[in-house]
C-alpha positions in Angstrom: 0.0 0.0 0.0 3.0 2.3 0.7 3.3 2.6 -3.6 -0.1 3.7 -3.8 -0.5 6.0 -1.0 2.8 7.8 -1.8 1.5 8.9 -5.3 0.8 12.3 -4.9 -2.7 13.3 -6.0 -3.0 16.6 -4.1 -5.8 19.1 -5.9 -7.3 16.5 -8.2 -10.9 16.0 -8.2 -11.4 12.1 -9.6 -14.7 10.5 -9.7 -14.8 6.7 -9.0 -18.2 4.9 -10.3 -19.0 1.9 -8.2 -17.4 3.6 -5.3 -19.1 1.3 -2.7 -18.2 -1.7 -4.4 -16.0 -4.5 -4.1 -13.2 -3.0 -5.8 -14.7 0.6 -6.1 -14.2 1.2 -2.4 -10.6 0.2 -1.5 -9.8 2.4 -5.2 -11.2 5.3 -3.3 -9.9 4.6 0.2 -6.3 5.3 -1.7 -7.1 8.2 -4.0 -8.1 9.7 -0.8 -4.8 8.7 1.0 -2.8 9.8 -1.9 -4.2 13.6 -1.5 -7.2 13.5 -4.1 -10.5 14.6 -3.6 -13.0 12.0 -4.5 -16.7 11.9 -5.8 -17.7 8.5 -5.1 -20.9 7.4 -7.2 -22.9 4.2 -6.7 -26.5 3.5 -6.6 -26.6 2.8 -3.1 -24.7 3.5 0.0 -22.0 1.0 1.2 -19.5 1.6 3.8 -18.5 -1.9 4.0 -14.8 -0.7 4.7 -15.8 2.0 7.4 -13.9 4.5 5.3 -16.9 6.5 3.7 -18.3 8.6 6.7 -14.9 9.4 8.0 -13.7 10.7 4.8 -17.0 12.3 4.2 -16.9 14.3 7.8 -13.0 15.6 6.5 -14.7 17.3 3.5 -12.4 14.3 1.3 -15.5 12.3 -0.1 -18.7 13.4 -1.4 -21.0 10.5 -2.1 -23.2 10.9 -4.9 -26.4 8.4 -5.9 -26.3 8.1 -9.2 -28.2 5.7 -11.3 -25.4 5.6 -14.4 -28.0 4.0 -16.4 -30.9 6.4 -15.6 -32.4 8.4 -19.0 -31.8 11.8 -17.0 -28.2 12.3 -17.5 -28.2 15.6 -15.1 -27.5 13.5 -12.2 -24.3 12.2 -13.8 -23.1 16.1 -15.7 -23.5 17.6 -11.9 -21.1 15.0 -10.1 -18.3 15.3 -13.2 -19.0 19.2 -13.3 -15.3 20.0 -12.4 -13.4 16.1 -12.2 -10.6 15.9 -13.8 -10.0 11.9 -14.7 -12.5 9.0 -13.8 -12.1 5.6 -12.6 -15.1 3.9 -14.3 -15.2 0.5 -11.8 -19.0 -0.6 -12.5 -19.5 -4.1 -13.9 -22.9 -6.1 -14.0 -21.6 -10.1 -13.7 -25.2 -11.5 -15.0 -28.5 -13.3 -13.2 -27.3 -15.5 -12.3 -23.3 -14.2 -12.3 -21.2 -15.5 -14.5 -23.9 -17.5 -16.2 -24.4 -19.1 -19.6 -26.7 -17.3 -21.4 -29.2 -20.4 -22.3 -29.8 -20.4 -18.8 -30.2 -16.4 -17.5 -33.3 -15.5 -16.1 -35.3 -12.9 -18.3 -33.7 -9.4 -19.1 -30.5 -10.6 -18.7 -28.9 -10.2 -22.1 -30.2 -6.7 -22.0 -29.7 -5.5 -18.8 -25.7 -6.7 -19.2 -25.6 -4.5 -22.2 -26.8 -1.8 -20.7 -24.6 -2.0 -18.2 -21.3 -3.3 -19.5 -21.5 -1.3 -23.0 -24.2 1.3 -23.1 -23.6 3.1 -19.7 -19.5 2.8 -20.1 -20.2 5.4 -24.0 -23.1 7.3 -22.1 -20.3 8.5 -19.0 -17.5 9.1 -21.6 -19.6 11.0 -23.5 -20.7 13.5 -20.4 -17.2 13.2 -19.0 -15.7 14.8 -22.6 -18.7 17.1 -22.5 -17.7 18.2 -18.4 -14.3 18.7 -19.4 -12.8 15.6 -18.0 -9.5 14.7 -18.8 -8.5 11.1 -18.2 -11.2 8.4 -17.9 -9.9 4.5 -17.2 -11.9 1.5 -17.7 -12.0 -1.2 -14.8 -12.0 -4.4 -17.3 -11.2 -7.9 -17.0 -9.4 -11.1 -18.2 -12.5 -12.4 -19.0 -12.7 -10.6 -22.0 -9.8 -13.1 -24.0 -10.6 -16.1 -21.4 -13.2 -18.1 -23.8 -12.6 -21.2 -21.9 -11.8 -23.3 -24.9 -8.0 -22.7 -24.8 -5.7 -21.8 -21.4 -4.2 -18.7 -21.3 -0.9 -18.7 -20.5 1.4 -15.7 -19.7 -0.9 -13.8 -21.7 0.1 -9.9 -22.6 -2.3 -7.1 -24.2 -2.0 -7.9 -27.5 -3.9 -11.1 -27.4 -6.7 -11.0 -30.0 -10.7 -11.1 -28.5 -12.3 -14.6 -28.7 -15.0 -14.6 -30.7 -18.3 -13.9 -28.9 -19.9 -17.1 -30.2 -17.1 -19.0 -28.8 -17.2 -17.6 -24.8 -19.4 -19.0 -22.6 -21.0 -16.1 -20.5 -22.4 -12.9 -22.1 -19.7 -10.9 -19.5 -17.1 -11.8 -21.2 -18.3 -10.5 -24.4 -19.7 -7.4 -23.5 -17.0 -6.5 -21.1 -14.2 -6.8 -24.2 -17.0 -4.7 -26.2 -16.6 -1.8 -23.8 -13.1 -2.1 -23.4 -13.2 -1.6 -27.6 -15.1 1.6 -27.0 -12.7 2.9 -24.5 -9.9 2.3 -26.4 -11.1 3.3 -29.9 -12.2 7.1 -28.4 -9.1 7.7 -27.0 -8.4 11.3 -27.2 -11.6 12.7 -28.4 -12.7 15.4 -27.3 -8.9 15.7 -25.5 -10.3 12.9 -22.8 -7.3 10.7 -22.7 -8.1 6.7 -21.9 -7.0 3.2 -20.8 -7.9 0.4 -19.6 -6.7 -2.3 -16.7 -7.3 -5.9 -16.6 -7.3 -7.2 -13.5 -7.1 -11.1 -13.1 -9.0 -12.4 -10.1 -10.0 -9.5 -8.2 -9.4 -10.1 -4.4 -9.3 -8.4 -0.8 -10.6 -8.1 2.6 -14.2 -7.3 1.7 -17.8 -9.3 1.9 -17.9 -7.7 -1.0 -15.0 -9.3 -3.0 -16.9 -12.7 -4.7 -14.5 -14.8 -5.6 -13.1 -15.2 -1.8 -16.4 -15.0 -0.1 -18.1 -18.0 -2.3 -14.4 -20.1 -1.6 -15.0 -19.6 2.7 -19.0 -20.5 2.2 -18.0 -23.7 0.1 -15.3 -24.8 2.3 -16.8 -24.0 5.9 -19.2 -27.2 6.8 -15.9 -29.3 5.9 -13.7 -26.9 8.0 -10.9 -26.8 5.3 -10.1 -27.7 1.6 -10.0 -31.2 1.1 -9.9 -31.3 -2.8 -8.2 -29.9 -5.7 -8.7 -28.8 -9.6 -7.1 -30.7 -12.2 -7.0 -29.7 -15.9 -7.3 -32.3 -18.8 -3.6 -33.3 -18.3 -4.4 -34.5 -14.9 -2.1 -31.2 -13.5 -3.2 -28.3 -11.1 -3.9 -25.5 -13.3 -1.7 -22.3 -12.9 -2.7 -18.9 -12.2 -3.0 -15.1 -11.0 -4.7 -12.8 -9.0 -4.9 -9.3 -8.2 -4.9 -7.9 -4.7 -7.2 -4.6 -4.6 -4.3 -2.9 -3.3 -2.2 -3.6 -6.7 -5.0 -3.0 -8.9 -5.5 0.5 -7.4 -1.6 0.8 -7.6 -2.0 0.3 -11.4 -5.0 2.4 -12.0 -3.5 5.3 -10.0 -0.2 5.0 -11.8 -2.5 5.0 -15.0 -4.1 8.1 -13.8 -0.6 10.1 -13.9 0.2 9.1 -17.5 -3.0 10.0 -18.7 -3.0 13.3 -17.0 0.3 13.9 -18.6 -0.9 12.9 -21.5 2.1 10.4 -22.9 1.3 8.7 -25.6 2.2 5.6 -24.8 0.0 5.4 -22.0 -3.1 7.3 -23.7 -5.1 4.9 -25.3 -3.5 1.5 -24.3 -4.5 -1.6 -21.9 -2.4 -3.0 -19.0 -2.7 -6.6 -17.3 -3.0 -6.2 -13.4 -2.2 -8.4 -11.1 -0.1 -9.6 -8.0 3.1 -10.8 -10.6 2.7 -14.0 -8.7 2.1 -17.3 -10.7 0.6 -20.6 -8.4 -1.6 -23.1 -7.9 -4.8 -22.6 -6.9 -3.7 -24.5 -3.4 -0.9 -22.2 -2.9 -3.1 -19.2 -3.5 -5.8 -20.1 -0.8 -3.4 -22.1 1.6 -2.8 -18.9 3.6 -6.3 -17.5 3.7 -7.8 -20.9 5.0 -5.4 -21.3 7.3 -6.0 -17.6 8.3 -9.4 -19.0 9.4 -8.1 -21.7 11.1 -9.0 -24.2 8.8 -7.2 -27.4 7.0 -5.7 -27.4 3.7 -4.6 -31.3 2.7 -6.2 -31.5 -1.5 -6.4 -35.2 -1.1 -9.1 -35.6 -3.6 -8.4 -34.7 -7.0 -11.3 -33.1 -9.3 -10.8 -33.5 -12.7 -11.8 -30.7 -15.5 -14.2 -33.1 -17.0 -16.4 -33.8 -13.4 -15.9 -29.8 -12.8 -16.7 -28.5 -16.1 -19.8 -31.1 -16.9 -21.0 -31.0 -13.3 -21.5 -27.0 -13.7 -23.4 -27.4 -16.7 -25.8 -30.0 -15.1 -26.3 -27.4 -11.9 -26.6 -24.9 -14.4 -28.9 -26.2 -16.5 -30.5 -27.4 -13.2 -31.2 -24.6 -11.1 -32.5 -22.8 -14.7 -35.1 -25.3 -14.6 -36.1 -24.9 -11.0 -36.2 -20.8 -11.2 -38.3 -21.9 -14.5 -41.1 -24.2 -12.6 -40.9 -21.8 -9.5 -40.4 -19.0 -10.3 -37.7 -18.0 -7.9 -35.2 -15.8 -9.8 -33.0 -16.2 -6.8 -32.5 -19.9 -7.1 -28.7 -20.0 -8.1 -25.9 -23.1 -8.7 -23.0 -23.5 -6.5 -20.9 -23.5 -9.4 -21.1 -22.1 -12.7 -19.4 -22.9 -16.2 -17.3 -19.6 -16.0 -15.7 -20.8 -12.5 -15.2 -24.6 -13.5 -12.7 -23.4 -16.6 -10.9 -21.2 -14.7 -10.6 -23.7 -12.0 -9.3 -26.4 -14.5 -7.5 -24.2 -17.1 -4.2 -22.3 -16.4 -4.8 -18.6 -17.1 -2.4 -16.2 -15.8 -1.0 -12.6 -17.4 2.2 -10.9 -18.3 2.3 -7.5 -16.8 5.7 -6.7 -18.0 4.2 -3.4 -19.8 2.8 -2.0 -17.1 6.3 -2.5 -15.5 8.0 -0.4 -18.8 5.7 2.2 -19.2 4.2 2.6 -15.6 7.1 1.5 -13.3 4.9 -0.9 -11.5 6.2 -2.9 -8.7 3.8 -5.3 -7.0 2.8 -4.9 -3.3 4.6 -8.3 -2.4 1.3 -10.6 -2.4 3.0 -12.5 0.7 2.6 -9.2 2.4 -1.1 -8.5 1.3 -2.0 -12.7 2.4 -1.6 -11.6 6.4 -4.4 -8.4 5.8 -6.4 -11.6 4.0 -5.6 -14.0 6.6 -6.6 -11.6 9.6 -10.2 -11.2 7.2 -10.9 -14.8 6.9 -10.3 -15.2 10.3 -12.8 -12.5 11.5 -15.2 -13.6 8.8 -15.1 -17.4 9.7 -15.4 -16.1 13.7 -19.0 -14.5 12.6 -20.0 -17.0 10.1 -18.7 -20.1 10.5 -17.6 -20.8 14.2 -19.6 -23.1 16.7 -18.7 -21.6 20.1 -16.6 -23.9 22.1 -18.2 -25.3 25.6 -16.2 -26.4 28.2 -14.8 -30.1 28.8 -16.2 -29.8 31.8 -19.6 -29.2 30.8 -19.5 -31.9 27.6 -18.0 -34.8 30.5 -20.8 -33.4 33.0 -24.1 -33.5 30.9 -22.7 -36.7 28.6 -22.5 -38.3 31.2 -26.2 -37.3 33.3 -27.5 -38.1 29.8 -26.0 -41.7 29.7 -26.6 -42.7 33.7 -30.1 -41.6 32.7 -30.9 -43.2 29.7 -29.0 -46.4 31.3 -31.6 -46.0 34.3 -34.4 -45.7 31.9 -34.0 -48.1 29.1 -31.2 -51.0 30.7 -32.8 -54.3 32.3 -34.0 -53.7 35.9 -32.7 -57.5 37.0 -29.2 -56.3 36.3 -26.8 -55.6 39.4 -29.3 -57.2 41.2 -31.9 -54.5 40.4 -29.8 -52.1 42.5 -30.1 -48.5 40.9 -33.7 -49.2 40.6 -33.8 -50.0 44.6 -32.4 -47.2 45.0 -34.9 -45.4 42.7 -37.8 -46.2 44.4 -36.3 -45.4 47.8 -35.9 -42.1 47.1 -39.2 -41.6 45.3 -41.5 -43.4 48.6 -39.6 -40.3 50.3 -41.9 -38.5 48.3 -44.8 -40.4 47.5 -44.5 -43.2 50.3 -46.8 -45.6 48.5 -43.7 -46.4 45.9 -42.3 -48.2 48.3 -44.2 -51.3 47.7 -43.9 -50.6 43.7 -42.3 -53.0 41.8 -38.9 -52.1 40.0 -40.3 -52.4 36.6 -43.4 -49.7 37.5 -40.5 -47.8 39.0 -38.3 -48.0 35.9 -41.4 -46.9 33.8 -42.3 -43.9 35.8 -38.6 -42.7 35.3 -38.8 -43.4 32.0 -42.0 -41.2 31.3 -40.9 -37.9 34.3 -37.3 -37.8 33.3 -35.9 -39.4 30.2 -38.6 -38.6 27.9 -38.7 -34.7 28.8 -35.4 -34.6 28.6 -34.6 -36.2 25.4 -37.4 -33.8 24.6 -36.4 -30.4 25.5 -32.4 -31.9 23.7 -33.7 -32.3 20.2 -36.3 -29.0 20.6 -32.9 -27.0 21.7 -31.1 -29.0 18.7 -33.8 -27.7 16.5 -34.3 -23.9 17.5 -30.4 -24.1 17.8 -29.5 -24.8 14.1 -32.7 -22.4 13.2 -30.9 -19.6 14.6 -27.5 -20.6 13.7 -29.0 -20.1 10.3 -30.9 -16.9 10.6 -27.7 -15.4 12.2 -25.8 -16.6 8.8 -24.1 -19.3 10.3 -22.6 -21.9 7.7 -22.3 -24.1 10.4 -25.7 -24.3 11.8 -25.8 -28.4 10.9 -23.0 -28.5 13.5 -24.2 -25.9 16.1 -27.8 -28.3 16.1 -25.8 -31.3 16.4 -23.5 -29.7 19.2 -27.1 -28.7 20.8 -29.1 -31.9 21.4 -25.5 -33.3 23.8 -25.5 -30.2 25.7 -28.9 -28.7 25.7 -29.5 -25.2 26.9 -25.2 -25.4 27.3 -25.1 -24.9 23.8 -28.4 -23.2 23.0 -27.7 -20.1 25.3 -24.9 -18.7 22.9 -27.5 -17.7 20.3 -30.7 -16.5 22.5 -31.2 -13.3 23.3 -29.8 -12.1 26.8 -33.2 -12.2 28.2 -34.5 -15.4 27.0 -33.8 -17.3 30.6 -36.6 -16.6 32.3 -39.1 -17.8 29.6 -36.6 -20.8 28.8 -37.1 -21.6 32.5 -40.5 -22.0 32.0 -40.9 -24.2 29.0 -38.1 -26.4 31.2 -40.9 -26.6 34.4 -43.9 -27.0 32.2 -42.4 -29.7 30.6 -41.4 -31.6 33.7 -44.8 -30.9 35.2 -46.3 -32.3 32.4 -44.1 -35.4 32.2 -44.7 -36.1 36.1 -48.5 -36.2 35.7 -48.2 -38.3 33.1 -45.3 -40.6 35.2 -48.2 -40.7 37.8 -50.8 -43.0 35.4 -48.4 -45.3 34.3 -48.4 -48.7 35.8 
């Protein structure tokens, strides 16, 4: 970060579209370190980083909502009324993301047109007419990654796929854009360029690609498995830290600003300049969390790619006969080729012309291991309960379901003597009862109610686990019906012991009535 923050932006007024996203957000957080003043636009408010009101209260950011595909353009003219360069960072992924288009829902070819291609020409356009000077284009790998061939140490120059031969619609219109930006490079005098990042990552719940890997691997507590391509090796690749695509953008900025030609009207590969596995990549941000990385079972690009066209094609039939739009696969056909295909860039250009020197991606791993760690602590950790409480109520449980369910001429009928000695204390007519009533009795005013009141905690425990967005909920219910109200407490609200109390003595009463009919 030290790179990007010791850029000197000081008196420049840059807009960032899509400041509250994913990306859009830490791209702002270093303008503003670097001495800019920032308009951040985005449809909706996000401070996901806790960067926005800060800045905002230091006169720094001014947040703008801005609908960049709205017909009333005045919105837009106002917020680049006096911005000298733009970092355009807005991207629509699909519905589903990332999705073959046979199996979108409705509206989806159009409304990734309109926001991919048609709202990129309709900001350049009142950027040149607002006087802006520089306006860079957040793109992608995507647009040469057709998944029919590996791209390996790809640079600039290589040529779009066709758009018949991609597999999402993302791709396609993303490289359209990116043809747009290029090919009105200096009109108007707005100078432009574009970045392609590989793999966009950071510590955000708003960064996709790391989020979806901590949901799929938290109910296994680790990564078990890994991709193969058609060769039977792990696939190679890149990705690019927020940090070092900001780093290139910003370093972008200054050339276009400056207007050398060699920057104006070109496109630079982002990323980390670090080549690995995917194993290597994630080792340090599962182990972050606290989780196990041992890829003992191989997946092989034929399972991965033709089991995401089956959950594709799947879920598009479900969202068909339901009508739930929402109803998405785990895995799409975008993610299994880049999980079993090596794709990885050459950023050696933006080294020449921009003097770009990596944040060293083992440094930017401990900011993502510290994230997964917090995340997995809110959304995937079962609290732990003490030894001595597992040993105390295991073992209650056992002596009671022994007492209850064990044959009473064993140890001479002892422990049922014993029974029915204490309860004539109470209810001296017991004492001529015989063992097998007494046995029965216990059965119906203890064991039942408490077996009971386990598997109703087990239940209401993994309901809340899973309200609260717990990916572990299946563990927290299974953790419940052993230890009871032990467990159960850690997710009901602070004042939830009276009533608790209650349902316990109801239940008992109830069970001790019914213990006093049974023969």
């Amino acid at each position: 970060m030290a790179q990007v923050i010791g850029q000197n932006w000081t008196g420049r007024v840059c807009a960032v579209t899509g400041a509250c996203g994913g990306y859009g957000a830490f791209l702002v957080r270093a303008l503003v370190n670097a001495g800019a003043t920032v308009r951040a636009l985005d449809i909706r408010r996000d401070d996901h980083l806790e960067f926005l009101d800060s800045a905002e209260q230091q006169g720094k950011v001014q947040f703008i909502s801005c609908n960049l595909c709205a017909d009333d353009l005045s919105p837009i003219r106002e917020a680049l009324t006096g911005v000298s360069i733009v970092f355009h960072t807005v991207a629509y992924f699909g519905d589903p993301q990332f999705c073959v288009n046979e199996f979108a829902n409705p509206g989806h070819e159009e409304k990734m047109k309109a926001i991919n291609v048609d709202c990129v020409s309709k900001i350049m356009q009142v950027a040149r007419e607002c006087g802006v000077r520089g306006f860079i284009h957040t793109s992608s790998t995507n647009t040469v990654f057709s998944g029919k061939e590996e791209l390996i140490d790809v640079t600039e120059s290589f040529p779009y796929p066709k758009p018949s031969d991609c597999i999402d619609l993302y791709s396609v219109t993303k490289a359209e854009a990116e043809r747009v930006v290029i090919g009105t490079n200096g009109k108007d005098g707005m100078f432009t360029a574009s970045v392609r990042p590989n793999g966009i990552y950071g510590p955000s719940v708003r960064c996709y690609g790391i989020i979806k890997l901590l949901q799929m691997v938290a109910p296994m507590q680790g990564m078990f498995f890994k991709f193969q391509d058609k060769h039977g090796n792990e696939p190679i690749a890149d990705w690019c830290h927020v940090e070092n695509l900001a780093l290139v953008q910003m370093l972008v900025g200054q050339q276009l600003m400056e207007q050398n030609p060699i920057v104006c009207g070109s496109i630079y590969n982002a990323s980390d300049d670090v080549v690995s596995t995917n194993t290597e990549f994630f080792r340090p941000v599962l182990t972050g969390a606290g989780w196990t990385v041992r890829p003992l079972l191989p997946l092989p690009a034929s399972l991965m790619q033709g089991a995401a066209y089956f959950l594709e094609a799947s879920c598009f039939a479900v969202r068909k006969l339901t009508g739930n739009r929402s109803f998405v696969p785990p895995l799409n056909c975008v993610e299994a080729a880049k999980s079993t295909m090596s794709n990885y860039q050459n950023v050696a250009k933006a080294k020449k012309d921009l003097g770009y020197v990596a944040i060293p991606q083992s440094e930017l791993m401990k900011g993502m291991a510290e994230f997964s760690k917090m995340w997995a602590a809110k959304h995937a950790t079962v609290a732990p309960a003490p030894r001595a409480l597992w040993i105390t109520v295991c073992s209650g449980m056992a002596l009671v379901m022994g007492l209850s369910f064990a044959s009473v001429s064993r140890m001479n009928g002892t422990p049922w003597q014993l029974l029915r000695y204490f309860l004539s204390k109470l209810v001296p007519s017991a004492a001529a009862m015989p063992l097998g009533s007494v046995q029965r009795k216990f059965l119906v005013a203890i064991c039942l109610p408490m077996l009971g009141l386990h598997i109703g905690d087990a239940l209401v425990a993994g309901f809340l686990a899973r309200k609260k967005g717990n990916l572990l909920w299946f563990n927290y219910a299974l953790h419940t019906l052993f230890l009871g109200f032990g467990k159960l407490q850690h997710l009901l609200p602070s004042n939830s012991a009276g009533p608790y109390a209650a349902i316990t003595a109801a239940s008992f009463v109830a069970s001790f009535l019914a213990a006093a009919r049974v023969k």
